[in-house]
N, C-alpha and C positions, 0 to 999 in steps of 0.2 A: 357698173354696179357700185353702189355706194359703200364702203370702208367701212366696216363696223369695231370695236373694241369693246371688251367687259370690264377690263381692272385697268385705268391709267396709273402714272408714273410720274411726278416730278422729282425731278433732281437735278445733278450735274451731266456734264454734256459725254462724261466716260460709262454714263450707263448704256449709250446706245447700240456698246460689243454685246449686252444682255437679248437682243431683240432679230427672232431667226427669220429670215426672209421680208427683211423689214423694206417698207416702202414708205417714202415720204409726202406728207399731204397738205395741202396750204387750209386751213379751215379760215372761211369768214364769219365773223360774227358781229351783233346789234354794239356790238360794244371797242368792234375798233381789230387788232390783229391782235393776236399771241404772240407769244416771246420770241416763238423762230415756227418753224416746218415744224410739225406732230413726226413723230416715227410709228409705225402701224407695223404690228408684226406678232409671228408665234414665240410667246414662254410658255415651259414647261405645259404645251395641250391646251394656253386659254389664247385668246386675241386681245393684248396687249398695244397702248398706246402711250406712250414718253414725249417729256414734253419739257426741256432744261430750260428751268426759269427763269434763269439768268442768258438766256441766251445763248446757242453753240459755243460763242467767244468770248460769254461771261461778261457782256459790252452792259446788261442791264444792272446799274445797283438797283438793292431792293425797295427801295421807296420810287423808282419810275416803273417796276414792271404793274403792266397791263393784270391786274388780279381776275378779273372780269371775263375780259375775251379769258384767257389760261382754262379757268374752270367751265365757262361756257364753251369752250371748243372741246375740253371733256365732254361734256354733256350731248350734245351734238354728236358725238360716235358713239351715243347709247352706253358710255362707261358709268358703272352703278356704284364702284368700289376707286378709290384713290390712296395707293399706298406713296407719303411725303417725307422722304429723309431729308433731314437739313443739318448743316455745320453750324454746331450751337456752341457757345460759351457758361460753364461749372461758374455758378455763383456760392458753391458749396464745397469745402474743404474735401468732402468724404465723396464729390462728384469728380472723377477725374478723368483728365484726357484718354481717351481709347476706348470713355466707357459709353454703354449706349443708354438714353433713355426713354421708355414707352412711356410718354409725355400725356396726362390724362386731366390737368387742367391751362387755362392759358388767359393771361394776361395783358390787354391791351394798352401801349405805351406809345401808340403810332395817333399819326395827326395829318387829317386831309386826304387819307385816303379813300379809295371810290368802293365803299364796302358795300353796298345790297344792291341788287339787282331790283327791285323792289321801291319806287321813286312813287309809287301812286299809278293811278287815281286810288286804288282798292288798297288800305293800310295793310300793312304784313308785318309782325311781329313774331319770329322766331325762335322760340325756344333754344339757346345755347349755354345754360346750366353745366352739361357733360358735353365741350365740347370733339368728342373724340368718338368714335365709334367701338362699341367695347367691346362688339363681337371682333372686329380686325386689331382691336389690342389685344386679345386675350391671342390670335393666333401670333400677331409678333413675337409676345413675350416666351411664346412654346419655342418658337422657332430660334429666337438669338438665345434663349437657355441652353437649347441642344447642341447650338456651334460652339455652347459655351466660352461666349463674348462674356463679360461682364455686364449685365443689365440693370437699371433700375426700373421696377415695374410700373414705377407712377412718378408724376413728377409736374410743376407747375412749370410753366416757358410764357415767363414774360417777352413780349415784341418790341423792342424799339424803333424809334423810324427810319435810323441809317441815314448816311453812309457813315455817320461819324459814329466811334466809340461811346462807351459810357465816360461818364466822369466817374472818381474815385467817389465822389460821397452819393451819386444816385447809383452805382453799383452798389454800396453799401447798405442802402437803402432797401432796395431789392431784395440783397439776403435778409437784413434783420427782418425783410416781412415773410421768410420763410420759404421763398422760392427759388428753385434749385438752376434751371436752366435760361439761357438769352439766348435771342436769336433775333432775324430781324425780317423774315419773311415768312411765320405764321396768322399774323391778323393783315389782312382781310381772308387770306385764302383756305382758311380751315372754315369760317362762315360761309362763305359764300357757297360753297359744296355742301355743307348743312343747308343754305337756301335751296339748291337746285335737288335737295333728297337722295346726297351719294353719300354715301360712307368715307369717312377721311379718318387714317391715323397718320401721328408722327412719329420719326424714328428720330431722335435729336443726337447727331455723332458729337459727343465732348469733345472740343479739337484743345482746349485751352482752360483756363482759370481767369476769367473779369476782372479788372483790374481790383476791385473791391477786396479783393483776397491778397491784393500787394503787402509787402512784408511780413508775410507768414513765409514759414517755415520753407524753403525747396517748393515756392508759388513764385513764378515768374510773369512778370506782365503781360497783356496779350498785344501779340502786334501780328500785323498782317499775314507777315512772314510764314510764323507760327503755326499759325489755322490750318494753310495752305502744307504746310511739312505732315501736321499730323494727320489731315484730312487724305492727305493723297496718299500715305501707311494703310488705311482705314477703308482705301475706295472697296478692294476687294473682299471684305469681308461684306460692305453693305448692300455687293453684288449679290453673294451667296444669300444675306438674307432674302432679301428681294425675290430672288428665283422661288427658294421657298417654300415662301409665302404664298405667291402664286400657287406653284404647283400644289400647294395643300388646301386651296381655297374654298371655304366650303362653298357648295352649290347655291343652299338655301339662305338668304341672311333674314339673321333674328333678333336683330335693333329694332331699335322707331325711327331709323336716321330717312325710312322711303316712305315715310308718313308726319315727316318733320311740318307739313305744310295745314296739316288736320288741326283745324281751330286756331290757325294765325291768321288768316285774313278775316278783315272787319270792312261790312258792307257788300 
C-alpha cells in the first residue's frame, strides 16, 4: 500500500523524535533523489512526513541541496501543507537571537539555482507576490504567541547562495533596504511548493546578528560556532511549535496557494 502524508516537514535531522511510528521511505523522482529517506509517520492525529534538508548528517550545504526532488517527493505522498523552520540570521538590531520570525515576504540573493519545475513546452508564470501561505502564518503566529516565544509577525528573509557569509557592506546593504532576516535555503524551496499548489510557511529561528550589525552595542559577529549554540538552546521549543501546529491544523484551507496554477499557464 502506498504511504500517504498530509502536512510535510523540513528541517533538521532532531525533528525525527517528533514523528510516532515513523517509517522510512526512499521516494524517486523526475528530478533526481532527496536529501536523505522521508520519515512517514503519526503527529498529533495527522500523517506526517520529514524531510532534513540538509541531510541526516547535515553533509548538504545549502546551494547543492536537490530543491526539486525535496518538494516533489512532498508532493508525491499527497502533502498539501509544508510547515519550514530554518536557522536564520537578525539583519536588525530590535531582531534578536532566540526570536522567532513568521517570515511573510522574501527576497532572492541566490544564483544558478534549479528553481521551476516548469522548463516548457506550455510557459508557466506563477504568482509569488505573498510568497508565504497566510492561512499557515496566521496559525504559527497563534501558536508561538501562546508558548509565548518572542515572535515577530511578519518579516522580509532575504536568501543568499551559501556556503560563504555575507560581507559586512552587503549585509549592510540588506538592512538599510529594510529587511529583517538571512538565510540561505528559502529560494528555491518556498517557490517551488507555490508551483506544485502546497501551502508553505517559514518559521525563521534568529540564531545570531549578520555581520552588518558589527560594532554595535552587545552585537557580536556571527560565526559558525554561534548558529549552531543558539540553534541547538532553540531545537525544543520549535518542536513544540511544530507539534502544534499540526495538531490544530485546520481541516479546510482557505488561501489561493491550491489554485496557484489558475491562469499561469500560456498555451
Amino acid at each position: 500500500m502506498k504511504q500517504t502524508a498530509e502536512i510535510g516537514v523540513f528541517g533538521g535531522s532532531g525533528f525525527y523524535s517528533l514523528i510516532e511510528g515513523m517509517n522510512e521511505l526512499k521516494v524517486e523522482t523526475p528530478y533526481g533523489a532527496p536529501s536523505d529517506v522521508l520519515a512517514i509517520g503519526e503527529m498529533a492525529g495527522h500523517r506526517v512526513a520529514f524531510l532534513p534538508r540538509h541531510g541526516k548528517t547535515h553533509a548538504l550545504p545549502p546551494h547543492m541541496i536537490n530543491y526539486r526532488a525535496n518538494v516533489f517527493a512532498m508532493k508525491e505522498l499527497g502533502v498539501t501543507r509544508i510547515i519550514a523552520p530554518t536557522a536564520a540570521g537578525s539583519l536588525q538590531g530590535w531582531v534578536k537571537p532566540g526570536d522567532f520570525v513568521v517570515s511573510d515576504q522574501l527576497v532572492d540573493r541566490t544564483n544558478a539555482r534549479k528553481d521551476t519545475f516548469y522548463d516548457g513546452p506550455i510557459t508557466t508564470h506563477v504568482s509569488f507576490a505573498h510568497p508565504y501561505c497566510p492561512q499557515l502564518r496566521e496559525l504559527a503566529i497563534d501558536v508561538i504567541g501562546k508558548q509565548e516565544i518572542p515572535v515577530h509577525e511578519r518579516g522580509t528573509v532575504v536568501c543568499i547562495q551559501g556556503p560563504r557569509f555575507s560581507t559586512v557592506a552587503e549585509s549592510r546593504w540588506f538592512a538599510a533596504a529594510g529587511w529583517e532576516v538571512i538565510n540561505m535555503t528559502q529560494y528555491p524551496e518556498a517557490y517551488l511548493a507555490r508551483e506544485l499548489e502546497m501551502c508553505y510557511t517559514n518559521i525563521a529561528l534568529i540564531t545570531d546578528y549578520d555581520v552588518g550589525l558589527e560594532g554595535e552595542e552587545g552585537i557580536e559577529p556571527v560565526t559558525h560556532e554561534g548558529v549552531i549554540k543558539v540553534f541547538n538552546e532553540n531545537n525544543e521549543r520549535v518542536k513544540r511549535v511544530i507539534k502544534d501546529m499540526v495538531a490544530q491544523m485546520p481541516t479546510k484551507r482557505t488561501c489561493n496557494c491550491g489554485s496557484a496554477l489558475q491562469g499561469a499557464r500560456l498555451g
